[in-house]
N, C-alpha and C positions, 0 to 999 in steps of 0.2 A: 425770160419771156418766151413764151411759146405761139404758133400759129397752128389752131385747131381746124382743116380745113372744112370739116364735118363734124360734128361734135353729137355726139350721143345723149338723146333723151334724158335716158334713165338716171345717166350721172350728173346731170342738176338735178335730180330728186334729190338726192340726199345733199345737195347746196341747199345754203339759204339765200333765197332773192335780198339783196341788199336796196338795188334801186333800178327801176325800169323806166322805158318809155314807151310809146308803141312798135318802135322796132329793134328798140336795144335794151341791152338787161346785166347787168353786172353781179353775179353770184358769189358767194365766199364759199368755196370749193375745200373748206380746208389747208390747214398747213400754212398758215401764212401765204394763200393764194387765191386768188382772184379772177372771174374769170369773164371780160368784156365779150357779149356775147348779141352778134347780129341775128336777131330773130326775124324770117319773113319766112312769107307763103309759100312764096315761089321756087325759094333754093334751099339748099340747104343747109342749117344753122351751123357757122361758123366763130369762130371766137376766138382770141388772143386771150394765155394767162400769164399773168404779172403777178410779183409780190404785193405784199403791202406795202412797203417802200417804194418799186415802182411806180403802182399808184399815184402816191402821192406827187410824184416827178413827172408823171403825164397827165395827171390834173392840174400842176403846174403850168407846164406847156402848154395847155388847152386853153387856159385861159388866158395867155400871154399869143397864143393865135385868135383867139375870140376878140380880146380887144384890138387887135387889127385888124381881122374882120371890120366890127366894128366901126372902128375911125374909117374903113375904104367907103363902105357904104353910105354912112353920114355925112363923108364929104361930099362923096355924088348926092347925094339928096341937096344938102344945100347950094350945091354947083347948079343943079336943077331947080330952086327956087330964086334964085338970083337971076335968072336969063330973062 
């Protein structure tokens, strides 16, 4: 894993956008690599590259933080409908 603190244009061209949102974007850079990539106006595009292995091991995690996320919020909601 690398931290791209500015990351150049030109070399997501030759990536293929795998999957975006509106301010994040994940490109196959080649090589068995990956390149999670913070797109905004205001600064400059940065981006961490991970294997495809990786990947898979912080999509993992993501979604094992997501569901506690999650459960925190639900439970304040229903804390909130109960008073």
């Amino acid at each position: 894993m690398k931290l791209v603190e500015s990351i150049d244009l030109e070399s997501l061209r030759n990536g293929k956008l795998v999957a975006e949102s509106n301010e994040f974007a994940i490109y196959d850079v080649g090589n068995d690599t990956y390149a999670l990539v913070h797109r905004h106006e205001a600064v400059d595009w940065q981006a961490i590259t991970i294997s495809g292995d990786g990947l898979f091991r912080v999509a993992e995690l993501l979604a094992g933080a997501t569901r506690s996320l999650y459960r925190n919020v639900a439970g304040e909601l229903s804390r909130e409908r109960n008073r």
